[in-house]
C-alpha positions in Angstrom: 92.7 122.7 63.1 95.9 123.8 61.5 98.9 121.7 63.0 101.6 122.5 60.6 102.1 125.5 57.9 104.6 125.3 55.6 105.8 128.7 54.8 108.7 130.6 52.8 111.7 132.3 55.0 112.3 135.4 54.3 114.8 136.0 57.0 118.1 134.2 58.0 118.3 130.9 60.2 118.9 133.1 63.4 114.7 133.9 63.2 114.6 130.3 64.3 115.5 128.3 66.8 116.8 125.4 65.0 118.2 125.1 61.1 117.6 121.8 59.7 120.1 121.5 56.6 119.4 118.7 54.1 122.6 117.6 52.2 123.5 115.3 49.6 125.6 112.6 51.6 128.6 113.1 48.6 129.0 116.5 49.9 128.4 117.0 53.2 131.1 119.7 53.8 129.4 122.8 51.5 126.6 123.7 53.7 126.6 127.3 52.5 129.0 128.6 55.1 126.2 127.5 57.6 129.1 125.1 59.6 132.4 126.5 61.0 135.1 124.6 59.4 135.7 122.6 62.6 132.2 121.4 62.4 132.5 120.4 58.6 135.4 118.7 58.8 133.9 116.6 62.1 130.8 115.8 59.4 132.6 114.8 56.6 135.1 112.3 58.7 131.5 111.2 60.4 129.6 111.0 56.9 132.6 108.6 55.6 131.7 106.5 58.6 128.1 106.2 57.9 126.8 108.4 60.5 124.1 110.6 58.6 122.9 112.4 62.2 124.4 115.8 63.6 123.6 118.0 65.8 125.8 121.9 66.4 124.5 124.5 69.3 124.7 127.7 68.7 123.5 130.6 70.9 120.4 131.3 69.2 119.2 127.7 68.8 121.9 125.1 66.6 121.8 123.2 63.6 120.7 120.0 62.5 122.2 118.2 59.9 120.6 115.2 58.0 122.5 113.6 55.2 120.0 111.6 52.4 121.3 108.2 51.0 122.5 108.7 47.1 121.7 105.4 46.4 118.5 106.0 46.3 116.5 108.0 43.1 113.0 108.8 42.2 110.1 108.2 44.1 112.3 105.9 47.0 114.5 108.9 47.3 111.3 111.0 47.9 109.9 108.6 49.9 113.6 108.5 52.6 113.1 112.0 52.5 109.7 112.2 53.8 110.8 109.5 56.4 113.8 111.3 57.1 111.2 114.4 57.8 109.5 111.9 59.9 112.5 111.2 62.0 113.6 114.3 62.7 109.9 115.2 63.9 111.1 112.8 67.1 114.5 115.3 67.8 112.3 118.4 67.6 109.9 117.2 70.0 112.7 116.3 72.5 114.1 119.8 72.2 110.6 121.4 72.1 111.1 123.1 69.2 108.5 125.4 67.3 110.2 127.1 64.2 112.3 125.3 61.7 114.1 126.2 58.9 114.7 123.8 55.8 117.1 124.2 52.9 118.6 121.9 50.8 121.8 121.3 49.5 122.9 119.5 46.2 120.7 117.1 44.9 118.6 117.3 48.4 117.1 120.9 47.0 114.5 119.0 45.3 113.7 116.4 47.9 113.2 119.5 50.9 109.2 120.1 49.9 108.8 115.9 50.4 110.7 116.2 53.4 108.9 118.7 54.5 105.6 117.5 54.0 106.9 113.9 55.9 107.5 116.0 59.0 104.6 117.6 58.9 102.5 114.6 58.3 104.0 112.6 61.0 103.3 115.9 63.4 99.4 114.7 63.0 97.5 114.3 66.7 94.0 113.8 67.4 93.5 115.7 70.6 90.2 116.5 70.7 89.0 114.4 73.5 91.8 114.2 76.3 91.3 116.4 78.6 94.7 116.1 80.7 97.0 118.8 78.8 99.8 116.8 80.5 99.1 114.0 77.6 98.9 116.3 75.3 101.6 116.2 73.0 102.5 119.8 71.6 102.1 119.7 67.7 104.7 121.2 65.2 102.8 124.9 64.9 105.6 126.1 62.1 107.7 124.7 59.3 109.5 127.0 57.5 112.3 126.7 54.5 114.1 128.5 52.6 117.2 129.1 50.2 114.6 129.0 47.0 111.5 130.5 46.5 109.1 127.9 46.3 106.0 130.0 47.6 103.8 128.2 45.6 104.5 125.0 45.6 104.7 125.7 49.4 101.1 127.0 49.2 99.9 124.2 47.3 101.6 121.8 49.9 100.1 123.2 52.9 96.6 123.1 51.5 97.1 119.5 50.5 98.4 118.7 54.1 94.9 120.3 55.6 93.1 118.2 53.7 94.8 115.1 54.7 94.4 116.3 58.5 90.8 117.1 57.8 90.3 113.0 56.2 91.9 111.9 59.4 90.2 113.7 61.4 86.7 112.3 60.2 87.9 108.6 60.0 89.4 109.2 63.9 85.6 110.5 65.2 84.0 107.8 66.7 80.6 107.2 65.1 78.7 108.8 68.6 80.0 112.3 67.2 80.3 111.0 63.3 76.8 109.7 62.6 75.4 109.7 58.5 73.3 113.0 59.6 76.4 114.7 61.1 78.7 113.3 58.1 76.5 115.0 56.2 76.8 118.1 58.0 80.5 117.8 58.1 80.9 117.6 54.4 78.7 120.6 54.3 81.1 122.8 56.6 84.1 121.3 54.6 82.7 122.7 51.6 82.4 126.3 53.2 85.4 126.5 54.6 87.4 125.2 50.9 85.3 126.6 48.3 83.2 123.3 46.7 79.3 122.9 46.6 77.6 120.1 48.4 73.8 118.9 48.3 72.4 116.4 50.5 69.8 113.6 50.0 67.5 112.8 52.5 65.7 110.0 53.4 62.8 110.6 51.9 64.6 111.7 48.8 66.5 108.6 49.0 63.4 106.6 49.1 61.6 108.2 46.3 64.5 107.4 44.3 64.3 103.8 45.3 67.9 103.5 46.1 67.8 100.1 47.8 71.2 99.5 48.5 70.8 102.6 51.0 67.8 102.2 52.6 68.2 97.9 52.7 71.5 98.9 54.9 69.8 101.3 57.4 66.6 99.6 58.0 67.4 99.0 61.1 69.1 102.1 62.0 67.3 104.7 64.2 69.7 107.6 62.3 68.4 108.1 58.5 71.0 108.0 56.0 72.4 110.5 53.9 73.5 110.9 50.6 75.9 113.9 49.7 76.7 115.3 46.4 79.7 117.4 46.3 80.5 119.5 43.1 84.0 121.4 42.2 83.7 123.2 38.9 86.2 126.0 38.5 84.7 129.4 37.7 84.2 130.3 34.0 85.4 128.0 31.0 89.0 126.9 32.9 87.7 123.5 33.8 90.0 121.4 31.1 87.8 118.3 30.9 84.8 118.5 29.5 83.1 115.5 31.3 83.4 115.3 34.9 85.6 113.2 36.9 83.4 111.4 39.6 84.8 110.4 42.7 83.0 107.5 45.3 83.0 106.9 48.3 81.7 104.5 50.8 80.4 106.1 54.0 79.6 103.4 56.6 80.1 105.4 59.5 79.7 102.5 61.5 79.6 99.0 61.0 78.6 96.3 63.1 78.1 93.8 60.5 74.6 93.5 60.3 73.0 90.5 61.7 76.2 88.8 60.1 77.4 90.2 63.1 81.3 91.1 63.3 83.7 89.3 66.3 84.6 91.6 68.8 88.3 92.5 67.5 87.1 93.4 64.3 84.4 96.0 65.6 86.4 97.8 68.1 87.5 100.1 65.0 84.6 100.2 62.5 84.4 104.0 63.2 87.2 104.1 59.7 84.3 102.6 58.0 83.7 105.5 56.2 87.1 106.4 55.1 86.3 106.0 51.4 83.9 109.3 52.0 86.6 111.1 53.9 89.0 110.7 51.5 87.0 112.0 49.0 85.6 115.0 51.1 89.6 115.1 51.1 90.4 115.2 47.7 88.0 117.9 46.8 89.3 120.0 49.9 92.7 120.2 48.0 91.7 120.6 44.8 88.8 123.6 45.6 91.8 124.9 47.9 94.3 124.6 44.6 91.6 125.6 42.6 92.7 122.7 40.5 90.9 123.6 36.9 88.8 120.3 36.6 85.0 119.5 37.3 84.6 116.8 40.0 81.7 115.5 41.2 81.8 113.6 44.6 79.2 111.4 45.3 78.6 109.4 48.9 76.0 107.7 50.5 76.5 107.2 54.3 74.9 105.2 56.8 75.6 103.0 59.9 75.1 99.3 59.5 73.1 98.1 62.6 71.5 94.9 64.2 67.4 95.1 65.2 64.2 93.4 64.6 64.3 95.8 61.4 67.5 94.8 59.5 68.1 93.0 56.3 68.6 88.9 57.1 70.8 86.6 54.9 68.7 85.2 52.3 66.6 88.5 51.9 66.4 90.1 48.9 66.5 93.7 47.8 65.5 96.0 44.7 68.7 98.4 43.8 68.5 101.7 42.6 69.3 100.5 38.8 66.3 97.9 39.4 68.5 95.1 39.9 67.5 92.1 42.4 70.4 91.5 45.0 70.0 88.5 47.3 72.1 89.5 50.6 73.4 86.3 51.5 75.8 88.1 54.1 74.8 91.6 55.4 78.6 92.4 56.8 79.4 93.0 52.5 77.0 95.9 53.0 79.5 98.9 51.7 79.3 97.3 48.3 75.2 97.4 48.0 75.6 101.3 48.9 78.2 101.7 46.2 76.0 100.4 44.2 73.4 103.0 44.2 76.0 105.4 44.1 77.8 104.0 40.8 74.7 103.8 39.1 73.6 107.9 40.5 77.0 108.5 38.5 75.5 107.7 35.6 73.6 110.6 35.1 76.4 112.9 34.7 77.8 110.8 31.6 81.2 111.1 33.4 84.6 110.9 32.1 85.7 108.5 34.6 84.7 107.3 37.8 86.7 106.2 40.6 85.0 104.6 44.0 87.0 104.4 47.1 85.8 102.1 49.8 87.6 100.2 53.0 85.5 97.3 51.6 87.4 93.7 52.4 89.4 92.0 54.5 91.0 89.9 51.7 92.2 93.0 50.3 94.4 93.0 53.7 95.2 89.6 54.0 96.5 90.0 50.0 99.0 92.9 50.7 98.6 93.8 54.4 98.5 97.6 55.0 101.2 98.3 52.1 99.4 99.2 49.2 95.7 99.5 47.7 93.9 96.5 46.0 92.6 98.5 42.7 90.5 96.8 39.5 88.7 98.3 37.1 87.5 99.0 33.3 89.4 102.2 32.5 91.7 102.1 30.1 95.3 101.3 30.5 96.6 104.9 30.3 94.6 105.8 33.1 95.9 102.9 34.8 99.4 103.3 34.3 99.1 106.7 35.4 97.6 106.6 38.6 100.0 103.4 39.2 102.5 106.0 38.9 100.8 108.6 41.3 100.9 105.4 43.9 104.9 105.6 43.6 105.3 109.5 43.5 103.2 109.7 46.8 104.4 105.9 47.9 100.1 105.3 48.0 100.8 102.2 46.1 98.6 100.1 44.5 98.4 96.3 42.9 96.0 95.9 39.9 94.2 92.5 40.6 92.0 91.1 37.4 88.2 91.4 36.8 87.9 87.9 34.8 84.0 86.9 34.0 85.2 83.5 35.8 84.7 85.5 39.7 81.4 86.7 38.2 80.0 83.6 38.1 80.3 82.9 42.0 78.4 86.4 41.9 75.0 84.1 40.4 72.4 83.6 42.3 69.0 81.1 41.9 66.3 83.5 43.0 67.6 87.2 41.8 69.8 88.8 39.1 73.1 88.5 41.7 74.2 87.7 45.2 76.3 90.1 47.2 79.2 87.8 48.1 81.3 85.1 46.3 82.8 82.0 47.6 84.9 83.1 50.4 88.0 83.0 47.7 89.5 86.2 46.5 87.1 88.2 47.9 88.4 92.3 47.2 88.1 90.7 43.4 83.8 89.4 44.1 83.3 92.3 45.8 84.9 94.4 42.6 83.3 92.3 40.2 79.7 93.0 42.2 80.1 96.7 41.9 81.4 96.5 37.8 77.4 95.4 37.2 76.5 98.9 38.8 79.4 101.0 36.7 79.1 99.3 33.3 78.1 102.3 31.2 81.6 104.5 31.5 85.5 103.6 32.7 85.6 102.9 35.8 88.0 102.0 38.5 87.8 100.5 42.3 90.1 101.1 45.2 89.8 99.2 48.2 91.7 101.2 50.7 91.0 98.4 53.7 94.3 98.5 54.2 96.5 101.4 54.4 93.3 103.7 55.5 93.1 102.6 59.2 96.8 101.4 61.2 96.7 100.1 64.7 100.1 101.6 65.3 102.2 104.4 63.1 104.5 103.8 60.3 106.6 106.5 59.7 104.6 109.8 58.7 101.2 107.3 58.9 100.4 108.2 62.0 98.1 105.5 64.2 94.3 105.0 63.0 93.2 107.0 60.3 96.3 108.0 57.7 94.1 109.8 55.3 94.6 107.2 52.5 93.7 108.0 48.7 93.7 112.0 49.3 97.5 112.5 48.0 97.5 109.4 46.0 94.2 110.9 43.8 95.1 114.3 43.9 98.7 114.1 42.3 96.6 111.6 39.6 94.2 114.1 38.6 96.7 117.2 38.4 99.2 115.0 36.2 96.9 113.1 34.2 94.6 115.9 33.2 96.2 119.1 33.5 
């Protein structure tokens, strides 16, 4: 469902009920005649006093004001924008308003899109199941700005917001409506509706390709898993890399923890399990929608992770779809033994790079909380650098944590080519350096999104349980790397 549309005014501020006027805080008395001189001079002695909120009536609706802090520059200025949007979501819900108008002034011309997007991200609800309307919130319907045409950019904007409303809305389903089978549906109507092709794996397909890290985590499941292929290649030769661009991600659509069963206040929200997947279904949303010129391929293997008389026990040992031995010594690190089949199914399509996004530890959380992404990886240090720097332009940031042979040494085991777990110690770094055996043969990169994917309660424009992590971050990294 469509909850906000970013679109280009082509008529004046009195088509709407409400003008919101971003100015640089320097200047705050040239608002494009928009103020009567009685109400600029009242903001300017206000602005000198620090106060960056005003409000003006008029007949046909009024005028908000927000003045944007010079101090700050670059991706924090973009960032106080978007939160700005964020903030001013709050005053349009008091006043009930439906229709806003942005433009910029000064330097804030450039930060309106960001500001924008902030307000429309924070306008995200997952209604679906309340059925008093009286608790329904009504969502922004309409943002509109104008002063320069940006109809593009707008365009590109709004399709990159749907997709980040269509990851959160998969991570919010709870698993009774989100099984692997109806994932794998999903995915398929996803790809319909925004232009990418999508296969799906069976079970039985699954099994004749031995994929053991799959089938080892379902056993004692009574849904069969899934495992979805999605495919973006843009029509004729406009695809600019000649290798594709793989993208991973874990789809435990429900994790109890196995028989290394979870405490009760860590299972309450294992429906975000399969985040990783959304974010990729995500990511290729935008990009089909954009008709960004690269070929992606999508890979992700979804399951649930039950208990049952059927289910893998610590100590067993499993055959993986490369023909590795794994000896499970704890079956709640099961997202990594799916990943595992999945980075070695990426092999076949000699890819350019791969990238696997997962909600895969808890360390990664207790390391840097919900702020930023735990990443690792063999890819070279350009790739690095640059999708450090996508992190900061969509403030999806990320900490690079090593991959030294020393953490693959707690990965030995006595009886089979590796265990799933290391000591306790470090853990988003075992769990990485588990999932480099699988992804040896091209560059390769890991993000655990644990944290940032899935918030108890809403920061800013990350609104409460699923915030879409990775899809913004991912696609501003492929568009400025590759294109």
């Amino acid at each position: 469902m469509k909850r906000v549309q970013l679109t280009a005014a082509k008529t004046g501020p009195s088509s709407y009920n409400y003008l919101v006027l971003l100015a640089d805080k320097d200047q705050p008395a040239q608002l494009e005649g928009a103020l009567l001189p009685a109400e600029s001079s009242f903001l300017l002695k206000s602005a000198e006093r620090g106060v960056t909120h005003f409000f003006f009536p008029r007949e046909d609706g009024g005028i908000f004001v927000r003045l944007l802090k010079k101090k700050k520059t670059g991706s924090r200025a973009k960032e106080a924008a978007r939160l700005a949007g964020n903030e001013m979501l709050h005053e349009l819900r008091q006043y009930k308003i439906a229709n806003v108008s942005l433009c910029g002034m000064h330097r804030a011309v450039n930060h309106v899109l960001v500001f924008a997007e902030g307000l429309a991200l924070g306008s995200y609800q997952f209604l679906k199941y309340l059925t008093s309307p009286k608790k329904k919130e009504k969502p922004m319907r309409e943002i509109r700005r104008g002063r320069r045409n940006m109809a593009a950019e707008i365009e590109e904007t709004n399709a990159l917001l749907e997709a980040v409303f269509l990851t959160r809305d998969m991570v919010n389903e709870p698993q009774s409506h989100l099984n692997a089978v109806q994932l794998a549906d999903a995915i398929i109507e996803a790809g319909k509706a925004f232009g990418f092709d999508v296969e799906v794996l069976g079970k039985e397909k699954i099994e004749s390709l031995k994929m053991g890290g799959v089938l080892a985590v379902n056993r004692a499941s009574s849904i069969p898993p899934r495992f979805c292929v999605l495919e973006w290649n843009p029509p004729g030769e406009s695809a600019k890399n000649r290798k594709p661009i793989v993208l991973v991600g874990k789809g435990v659509v429900y994790d109890t923890g196995g028989l290394s069963l979870k405490p009760t206040d860590g299972m309450d929200y294992m429906k975000c399990d399969m985040a990783g997947a959304a974010a990729v279904v995500g990511v290729f949303a935008a990009a089909a929608r954009n008709r960004l010129p690269l070929h992606l391929v999508g890979l992700i293997p979804a399951t649930d992770n039950q208990i049952g008389e059927r289910a893998v026990a610590p100590g067993d040992v499993i055959r993986m779809y490369s023909g590795a031995t794994v000896e499970v010594l704890n079956t709640d690190a099961e997202g990594r033994l799916i990943l595992a089949d999945a980075l070695h199914y990426a092999k076949k399509y000699d890819p350019e790079l791969v990238l696997d996004l997962a909600t895969l530890t808890g360390a990664a959380v207790r390391a840097l909380g919900t702020q930023a992404i735990c990443y690792m990886g063999t890819a070279p240090d350009p790739v690095k650098r640059a999708l450090e720097s996508s992190g900061w332009a969509t403030y999806e940031r990320l900490v690079e944590l090593p991959l030294w042979k020393e953490f693959g040494n707690e990965l030995k085991s006595n009886i089979a080519d590796l265990r799933n777990i290391g000591s306790g110690n470090a853990g988003m770094i075992t769990a990485g350096k588990f999932l480099e055996h699988f992804a040896a043969d091209y560059p390769w990169l890991h993000l655990d999104i644990a944290g940032p994917a899935y918030l108890r309660t809403a920061v800013g424009y990350r609104t409460r349980e699923g915030t879409g992590a990775g899809v913004r971050l991912l696609y501003d990294f492929l568009k400025k790397y590759y294109l």
